[in-house]
N, C-alpha and C positions, 0 to 999 in steps of 0.2 A: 260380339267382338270376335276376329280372328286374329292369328297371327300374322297372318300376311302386314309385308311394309305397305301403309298407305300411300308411300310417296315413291318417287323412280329415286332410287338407291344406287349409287355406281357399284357394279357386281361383286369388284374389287372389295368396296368398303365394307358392303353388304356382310363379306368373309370374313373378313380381316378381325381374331377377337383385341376385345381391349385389352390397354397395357393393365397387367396386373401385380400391384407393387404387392412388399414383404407382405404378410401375415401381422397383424399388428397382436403385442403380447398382452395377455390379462393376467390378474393377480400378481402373484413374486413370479410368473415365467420372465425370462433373460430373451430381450427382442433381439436376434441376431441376424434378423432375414433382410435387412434394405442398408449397410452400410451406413450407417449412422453414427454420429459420432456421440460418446458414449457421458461427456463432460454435456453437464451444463454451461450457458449461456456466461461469459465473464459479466461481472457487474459494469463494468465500463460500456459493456454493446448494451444491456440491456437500459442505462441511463440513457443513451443514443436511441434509442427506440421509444422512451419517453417521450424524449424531447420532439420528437417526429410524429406528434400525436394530430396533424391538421386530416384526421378523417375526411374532410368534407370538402376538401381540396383536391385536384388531381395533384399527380408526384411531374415533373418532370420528364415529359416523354424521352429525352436523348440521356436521363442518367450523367449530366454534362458534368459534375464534381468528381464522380465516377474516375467518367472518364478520363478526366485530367489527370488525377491524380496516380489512374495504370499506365497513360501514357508517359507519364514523368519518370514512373518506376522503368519503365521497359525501355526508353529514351527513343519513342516514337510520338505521332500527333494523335491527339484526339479522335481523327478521324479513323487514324487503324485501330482503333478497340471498337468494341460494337458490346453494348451489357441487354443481356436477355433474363427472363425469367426461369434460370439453371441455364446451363449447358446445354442440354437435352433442347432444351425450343432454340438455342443461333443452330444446331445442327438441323434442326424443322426448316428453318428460316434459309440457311443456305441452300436445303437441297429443294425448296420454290424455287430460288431463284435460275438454279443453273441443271436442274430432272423436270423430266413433263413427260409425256406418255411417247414411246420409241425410245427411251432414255435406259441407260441402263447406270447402277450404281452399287459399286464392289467394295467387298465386308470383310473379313473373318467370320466364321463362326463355327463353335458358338462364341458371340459378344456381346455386349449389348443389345438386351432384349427387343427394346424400344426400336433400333435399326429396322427391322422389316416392314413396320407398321410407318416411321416413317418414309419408306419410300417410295411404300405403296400408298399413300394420301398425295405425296408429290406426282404422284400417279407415274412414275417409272418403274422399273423389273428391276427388284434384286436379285445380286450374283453374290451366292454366299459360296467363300472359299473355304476349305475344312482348313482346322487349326493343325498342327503339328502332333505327332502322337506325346510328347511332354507340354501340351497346351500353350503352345506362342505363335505367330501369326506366322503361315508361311509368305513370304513378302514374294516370292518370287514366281509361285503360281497366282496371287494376285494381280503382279505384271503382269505376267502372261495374260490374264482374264480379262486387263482391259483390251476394248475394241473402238472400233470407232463411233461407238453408238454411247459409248463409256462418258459419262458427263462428272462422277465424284466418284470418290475412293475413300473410304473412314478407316483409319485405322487409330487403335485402342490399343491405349500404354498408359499405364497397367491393365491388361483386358480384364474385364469385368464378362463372367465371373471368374477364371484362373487364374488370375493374377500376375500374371508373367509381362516383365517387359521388353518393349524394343530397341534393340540398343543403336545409340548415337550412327555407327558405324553402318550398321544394316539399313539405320532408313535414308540414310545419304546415299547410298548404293539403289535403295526402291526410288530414292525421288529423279534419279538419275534415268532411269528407265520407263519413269511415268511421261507421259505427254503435256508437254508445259500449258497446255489449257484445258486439263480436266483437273477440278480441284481437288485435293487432297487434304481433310478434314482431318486434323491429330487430334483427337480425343482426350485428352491427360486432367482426366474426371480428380484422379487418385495421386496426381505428379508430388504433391508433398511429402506422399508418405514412402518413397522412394529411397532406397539408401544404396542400390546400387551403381557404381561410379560411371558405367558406360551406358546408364539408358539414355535414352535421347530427350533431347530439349525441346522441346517446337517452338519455344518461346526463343530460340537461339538463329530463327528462320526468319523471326519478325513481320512476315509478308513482306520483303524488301528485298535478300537473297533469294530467293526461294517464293515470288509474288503470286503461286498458286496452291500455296499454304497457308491454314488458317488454323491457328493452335489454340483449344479451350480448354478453360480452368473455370473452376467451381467454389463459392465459398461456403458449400451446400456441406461439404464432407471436413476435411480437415479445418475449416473453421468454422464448421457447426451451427451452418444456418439455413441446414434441412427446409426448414419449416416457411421459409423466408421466399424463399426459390428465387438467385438470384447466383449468375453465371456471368461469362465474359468469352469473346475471341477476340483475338487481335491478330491481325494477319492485315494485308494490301487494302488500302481505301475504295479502291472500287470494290472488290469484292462485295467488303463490307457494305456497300454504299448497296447492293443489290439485295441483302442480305434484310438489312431495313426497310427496304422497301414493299417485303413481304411480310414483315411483323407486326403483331395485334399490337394497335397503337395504346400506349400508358401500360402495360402491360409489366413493367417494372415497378414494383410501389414506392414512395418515399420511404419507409420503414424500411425496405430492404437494403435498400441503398445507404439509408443514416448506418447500419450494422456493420454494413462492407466496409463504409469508411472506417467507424470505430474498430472493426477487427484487422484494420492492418494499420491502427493507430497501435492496439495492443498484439502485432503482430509475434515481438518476442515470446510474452506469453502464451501464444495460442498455439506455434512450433513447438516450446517445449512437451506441452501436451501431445503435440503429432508424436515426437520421438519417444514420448512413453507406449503408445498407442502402436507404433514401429516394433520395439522392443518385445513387447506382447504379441505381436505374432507372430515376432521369428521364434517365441517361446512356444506359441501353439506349434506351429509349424517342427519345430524341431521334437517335439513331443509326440505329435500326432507319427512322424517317421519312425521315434523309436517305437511305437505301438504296431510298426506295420504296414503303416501307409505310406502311399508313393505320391506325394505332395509337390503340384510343380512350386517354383520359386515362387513366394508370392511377395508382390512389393506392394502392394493395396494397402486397405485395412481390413483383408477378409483372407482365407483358406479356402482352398477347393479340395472337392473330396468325389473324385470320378466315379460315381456308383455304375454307371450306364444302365444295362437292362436290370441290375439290383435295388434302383433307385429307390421305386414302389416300395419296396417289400422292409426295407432297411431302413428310410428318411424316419418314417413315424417313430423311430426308436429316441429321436431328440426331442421331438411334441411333445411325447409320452414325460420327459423327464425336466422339462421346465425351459425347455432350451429350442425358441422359436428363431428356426433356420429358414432358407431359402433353396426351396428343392424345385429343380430344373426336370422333369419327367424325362426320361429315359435319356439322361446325361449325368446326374449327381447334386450334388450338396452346397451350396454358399454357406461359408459359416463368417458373419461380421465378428470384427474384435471388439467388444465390448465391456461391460465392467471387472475389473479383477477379479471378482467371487466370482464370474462365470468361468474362468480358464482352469480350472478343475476339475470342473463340471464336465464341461466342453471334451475335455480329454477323456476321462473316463465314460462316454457314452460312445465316444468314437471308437475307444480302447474295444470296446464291448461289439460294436457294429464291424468292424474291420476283423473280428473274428467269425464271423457268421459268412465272409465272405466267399465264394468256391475258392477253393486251390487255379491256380494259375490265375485269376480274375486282374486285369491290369492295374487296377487299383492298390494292392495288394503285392506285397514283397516274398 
């Protein structure tokens, strides 16, 4: 046996490594590295998942109850939602439809890790824009960056991993400057756990103002069905209708779909949970600053923690202490909000790492 590919590999692919999600925790370590939400399952989704026991049946390839029911919410048709397998695959799924090779498709970063790999499977060139020196998207060298070869544009609010969002104001001024037929893909992975009053809505866009907008939400993070992988956009039916056309058919399960519905049956419940979840990281966050660190705003349910070139030498000091984070090589730290007895922990290990840091080190106060 060698290593060489037995088969002709696109060069591209050939390079490209896999996406590689958190660290998963053993023992009593505290998983903090994938955003996760930190509550168990309500008993009401989990009776819904029961009840959705016909293994042996396919689910409904269009998600049609789904559907109905976000388009009722959003007071749109059926047709402008489109339900994927997370967020992460209608963003796979748009950028087939409208990137091919000559294509080019503009980012932030860093953001979303998964971005590069999918654009380069769509087989177009990514343009990634550097983030701001306080971690938020500069929207206006992004403009700039489109060209005519420019077919999508993602932007990420709350960017994963800094946290920081876009506000209302700003991206009505980038959509203003965008070319009304390169699509512009809002990201708002993290929009629940949101409490500042002027970030932006994409759900306020509908694909209808605004028909080459397509705004996705997840019930992967703040309703807590990770494990589930099940997502939504909603934006203009054509798009949409493209968008489908390039997605693994059934690809959505019946179980995911019985949970979605159950968790925005018990939607009340499952917010108040967000805003505990809120709470605790403006608690880390404001903790981690009085220790010393320079924490951009985070609206997620995670903190960043800009190590840059100190990342290496620093990150292991949370492994070391029961506290499985998500470290970015030569950029810094994800730290997810997770169980109350972790935020102690969390703080005091940071406390600890934020003093080993050089003098002047940007991170650093």
């Amino acid at each position: 046996m060698t290593d060489s590919i037995p088969v002709r590999v696109r060069a591209e692919i050939a390079a490209l490594p896999a996406y590689r999600q958190g660290k998963q925790a053993a023992g009593d370590a505290f998983k903090l590295s994938s955003n996760e939400n930190p509550f168990d399952p309500l008993p009401h989704v989990v009776e819904a998942l029961r009840r959705a026991d016909a293994l042996n049946r396919y689910p409904d390839a269009t998600a049609g109850r789904l559907r109905e029911r976000l388009a009722e919410r959003f007071g749109v048709t059926a047709d402008d939602v489109h339900v994927g397998a997370g967020s992460v695959s209608v963003i796979a799924q748009l950028l087939l439809a409208v990137a091919g090779p000559g294509d080019r498709v503009v980012y932030a970063w860093r953001s979303f890790e998964a971005y590069p790999s999918l654009v380069v499977v769509a087989g177009a060139e990514p343009v990634e824009v550097p983030l701001t020196a306080d971690g938020r998207h500069d929207l206006p060298a992004m403009a700039a960056a489109i060209d005519d070869r420019t077919r999508a544009v993602i932007v990420c609010s709350p960017n994963n991993p800094t946290g920081t969002v876009v506000t209302q104001e700003e991206f009505d001024a980038f959509l203003a400057a965008v070319p009304r037929d390169v699509l512009v893909i809002l990201d708002e992975a993290y929009a629940e756990f949101v409490t500042a009053p002027d970030a932006v809505d994409g759900l306020r866009e509908l694909g209808i103002r605004s028909p080459n907008v397509v705004a996705l939400r997840t019930f992967s993070k703040a309703y807590g069905l990770a494990g589930l992988r099940i997502g939504y956009g909603v934006g203009h039916h054509r798009v949409l209708d493209a968008a489908r056309a390039t997605a693994i058919p059934l690809s959505v399960t019946a179980q995911a779909e019985e949970a979605a519905l159950a968790s925005l049956d018990a939607e009340d419940e499952l917010l108040a949970r967000v805003r505990v979840i809120a709470e605790r990281r403006d608690r880390i966050a404001a903790g981690l600053r009085e220790s010393g660190w320079v924490v951009p705003e985070a609206q997620g349910n995670f903190v960043w923690l800009g190590l840059g070139a100190e990342t290496a030498a620093l990150a292991p000091a949370f492994d070391e202490a029961g506290l499985i984070v998500r470290v970015f090589a030569g950029d810094g730290v994800r730290i997810s909000v997770g169980e109350e007895e972790s935020v102690d922990k969390v703080l005091q290990i940071a406390a600890s790492v934020v003093a080993d840091l050089p003098e002047g080190h940007s991170a650093r106060r």
